[in-house]
DRENDO-1510 file (C-alpha; in Angstrom, 1 decimal, always signed):
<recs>
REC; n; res; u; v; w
REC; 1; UNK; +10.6; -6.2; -9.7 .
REC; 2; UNK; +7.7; -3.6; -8.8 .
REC; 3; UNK; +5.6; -5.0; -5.7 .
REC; 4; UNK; +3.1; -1.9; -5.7 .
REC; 5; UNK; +1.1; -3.2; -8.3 .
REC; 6; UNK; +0.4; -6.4; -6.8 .
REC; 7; UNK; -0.3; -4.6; -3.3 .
REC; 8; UNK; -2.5; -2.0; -4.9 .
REC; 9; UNK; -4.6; -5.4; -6.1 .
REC; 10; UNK; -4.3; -6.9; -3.1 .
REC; 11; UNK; -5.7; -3.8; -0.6 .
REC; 12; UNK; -8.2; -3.2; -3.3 .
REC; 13; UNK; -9.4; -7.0; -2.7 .
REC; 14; UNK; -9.4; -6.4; +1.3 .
REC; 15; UNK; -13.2; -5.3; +1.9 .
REC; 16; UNK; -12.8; -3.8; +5.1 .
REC; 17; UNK; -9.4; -1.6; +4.0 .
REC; 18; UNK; -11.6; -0.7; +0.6 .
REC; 19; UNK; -14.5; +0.0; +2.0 .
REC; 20; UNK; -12.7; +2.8; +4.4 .
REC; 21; UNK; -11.3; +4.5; +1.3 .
REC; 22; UNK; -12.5; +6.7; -1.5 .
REC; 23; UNK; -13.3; +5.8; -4.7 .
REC; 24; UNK; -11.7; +7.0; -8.1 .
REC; 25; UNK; -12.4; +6.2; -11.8 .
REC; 26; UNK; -9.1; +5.5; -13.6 .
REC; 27; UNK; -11.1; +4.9; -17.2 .
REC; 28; UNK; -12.8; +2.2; -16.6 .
REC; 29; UNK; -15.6; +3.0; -13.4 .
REC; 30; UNK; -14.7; +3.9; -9.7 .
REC; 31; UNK; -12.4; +1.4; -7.7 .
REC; 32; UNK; -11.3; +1.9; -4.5 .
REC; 33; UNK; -8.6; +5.0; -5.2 .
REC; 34; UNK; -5.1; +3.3; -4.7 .
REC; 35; UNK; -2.6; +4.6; -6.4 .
REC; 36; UNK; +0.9; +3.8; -7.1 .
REC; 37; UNK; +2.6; +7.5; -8.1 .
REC; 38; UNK; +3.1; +10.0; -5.8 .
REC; 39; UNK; +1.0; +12.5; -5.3 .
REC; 40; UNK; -2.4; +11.4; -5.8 .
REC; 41; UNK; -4.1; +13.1; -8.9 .
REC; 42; UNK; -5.6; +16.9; -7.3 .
REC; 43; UNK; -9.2; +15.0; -8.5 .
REC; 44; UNK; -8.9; +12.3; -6.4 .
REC; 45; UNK; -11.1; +13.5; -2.9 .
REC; 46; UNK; -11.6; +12.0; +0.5 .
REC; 47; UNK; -9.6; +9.3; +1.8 .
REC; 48; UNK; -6.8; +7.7; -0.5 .
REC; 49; UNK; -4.1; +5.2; -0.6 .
REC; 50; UNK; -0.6; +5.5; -1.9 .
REC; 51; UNK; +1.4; +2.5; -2.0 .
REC; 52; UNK; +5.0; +2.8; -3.3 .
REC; 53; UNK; +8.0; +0.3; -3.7 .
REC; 54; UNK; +11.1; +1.9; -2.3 .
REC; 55; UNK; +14.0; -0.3; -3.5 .
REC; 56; UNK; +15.7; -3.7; -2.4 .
REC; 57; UNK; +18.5; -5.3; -1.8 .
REC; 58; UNK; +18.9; -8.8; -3.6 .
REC; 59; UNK; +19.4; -12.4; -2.9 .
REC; 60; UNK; +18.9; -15.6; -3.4 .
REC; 61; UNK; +19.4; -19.4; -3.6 .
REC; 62; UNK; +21.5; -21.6; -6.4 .
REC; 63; UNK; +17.8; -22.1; -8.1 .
REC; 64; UNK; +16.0; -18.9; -7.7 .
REC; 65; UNK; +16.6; -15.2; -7.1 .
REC; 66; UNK; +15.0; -13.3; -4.5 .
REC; 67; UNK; +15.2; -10.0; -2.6 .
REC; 68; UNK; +14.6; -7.7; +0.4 .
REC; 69; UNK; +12.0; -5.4; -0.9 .
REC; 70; UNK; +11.0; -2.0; +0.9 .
REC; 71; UNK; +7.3; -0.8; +0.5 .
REC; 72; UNK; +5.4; +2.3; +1.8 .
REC; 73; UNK; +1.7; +2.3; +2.0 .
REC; 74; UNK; +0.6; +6.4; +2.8 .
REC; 75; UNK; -3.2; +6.5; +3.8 .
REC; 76; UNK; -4.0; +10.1; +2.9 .
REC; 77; UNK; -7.3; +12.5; +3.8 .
REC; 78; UNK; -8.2; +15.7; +3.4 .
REC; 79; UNK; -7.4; +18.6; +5.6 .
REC; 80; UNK; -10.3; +18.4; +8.2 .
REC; 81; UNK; -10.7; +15.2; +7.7 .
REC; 82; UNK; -11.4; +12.9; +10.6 .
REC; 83; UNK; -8.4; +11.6; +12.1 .
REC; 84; UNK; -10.3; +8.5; +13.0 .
REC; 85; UNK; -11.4; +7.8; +9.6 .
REC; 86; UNK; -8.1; +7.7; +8.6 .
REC; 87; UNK; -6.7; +5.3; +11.7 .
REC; 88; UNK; -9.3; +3.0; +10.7 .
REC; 89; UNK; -8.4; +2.6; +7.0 .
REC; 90; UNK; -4.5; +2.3; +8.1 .
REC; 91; UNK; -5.4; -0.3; +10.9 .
REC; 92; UNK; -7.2; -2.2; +7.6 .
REC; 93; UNK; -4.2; -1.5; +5.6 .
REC; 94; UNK; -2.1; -2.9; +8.2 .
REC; 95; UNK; -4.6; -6.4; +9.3 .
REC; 96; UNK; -4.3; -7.3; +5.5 .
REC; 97; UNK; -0.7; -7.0; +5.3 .
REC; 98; UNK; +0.8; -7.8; +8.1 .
REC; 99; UNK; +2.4; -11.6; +8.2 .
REC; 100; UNK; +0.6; -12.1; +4.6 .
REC; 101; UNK; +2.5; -14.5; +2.2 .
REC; 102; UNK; +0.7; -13.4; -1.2 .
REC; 103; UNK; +2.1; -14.4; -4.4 .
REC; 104; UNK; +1.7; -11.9; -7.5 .
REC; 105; UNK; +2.9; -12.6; -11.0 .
REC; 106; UNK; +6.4; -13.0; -11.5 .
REC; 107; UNK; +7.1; -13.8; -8.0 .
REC; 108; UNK; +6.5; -15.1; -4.7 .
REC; 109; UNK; +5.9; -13.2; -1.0 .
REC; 110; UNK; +7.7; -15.7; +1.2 .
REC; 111; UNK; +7.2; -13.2; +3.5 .
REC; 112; UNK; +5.8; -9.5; +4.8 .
REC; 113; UNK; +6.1; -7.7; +7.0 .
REC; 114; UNK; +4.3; -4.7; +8.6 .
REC; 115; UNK; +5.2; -1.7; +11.1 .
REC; 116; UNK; +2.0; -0.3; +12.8 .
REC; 117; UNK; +0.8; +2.9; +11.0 .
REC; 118; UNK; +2.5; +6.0; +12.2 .
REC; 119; UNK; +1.2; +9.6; +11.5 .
REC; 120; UNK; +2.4; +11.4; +8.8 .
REC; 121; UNK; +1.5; +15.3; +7.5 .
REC; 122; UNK; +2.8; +16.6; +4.3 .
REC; 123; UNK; +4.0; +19.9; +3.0 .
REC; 124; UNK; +0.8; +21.4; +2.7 .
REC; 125; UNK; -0.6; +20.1; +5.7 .
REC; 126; UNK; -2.5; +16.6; +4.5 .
REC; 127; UNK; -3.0; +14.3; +7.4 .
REC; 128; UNK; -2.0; +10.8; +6.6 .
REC; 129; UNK; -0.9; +7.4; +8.2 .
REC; 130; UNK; +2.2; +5.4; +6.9 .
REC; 131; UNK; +2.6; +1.7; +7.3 .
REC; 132; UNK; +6.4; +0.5; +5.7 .
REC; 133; UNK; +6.7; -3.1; +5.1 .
REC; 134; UNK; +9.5; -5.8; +4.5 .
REC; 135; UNK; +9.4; -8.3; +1.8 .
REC; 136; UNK; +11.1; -11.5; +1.4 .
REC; 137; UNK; +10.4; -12.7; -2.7 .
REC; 138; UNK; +11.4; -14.9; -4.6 .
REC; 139; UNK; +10.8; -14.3; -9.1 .
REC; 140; UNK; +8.7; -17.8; -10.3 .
</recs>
């Protein structure tokens, strides 16, 4: 069960979270740059999004199987870059994802939820925000 996918699609569909963040052409024309792999390819510039699924722990009822599922969304910029401009795209991140219920192929969000972005640097110094969410799903 890989969630990232469908919450790349889903940030990618927020206008307000999309239209804070760079874009990046993945081989087809520029999108709003969310990527799912860590780290985010050395082309990629400005503002970008990193969402990852962490792991899960499983569950489920006598009819259908289901999970805890750990996701990290990483809002990246570059060094210099304006720490508001980088609060604003995690406060998007965090409006579309907080208490959403989607439902992606394969499964279906019966719940999410999101902690408020915290600030994050990495190794070389990269400001970023982090928002973790907890999902409930169950496969369709």
């Amino acid at each position: 069960m890989n969630l990232a996918d469908g919450f790349q699609t889903l940030l990618a569909a927020d206008t307000d979270f999309a239209g804070s963040i760079a874009t990046f052409d993945f081989g087809s024309g520029d999108v709003p740059a969310i990527f799912t792999a860590e780290p985010p390819p050395e082309t990629a510039e400005g503002i970008v999004c990193v969402v990852l699924q962490n792991g899960g722990r499983p569950w489920g009822t006598r009819g259908k199987r289901g999970g805890e599922v750990s996701v990290t969304v990483k809002i990246w910029g570059d060094k210099g870059h304006s720490r508001a401009a980088l609060r604003a795209a995690a406060n998007y991140a965090w409006a579309a994802l907080d208490r959403s219920e989607p439902t992606f192929t394969g499964f279906e969000c019966c719940g999410v939820w999101a902690d408020p972005p915290q600030t994050i640097t990495d190794r070389e110094g990269f400001p970023g925000y982090i928002v973790n969410l907890r999902v409930l799903v169950l496969e369709t």
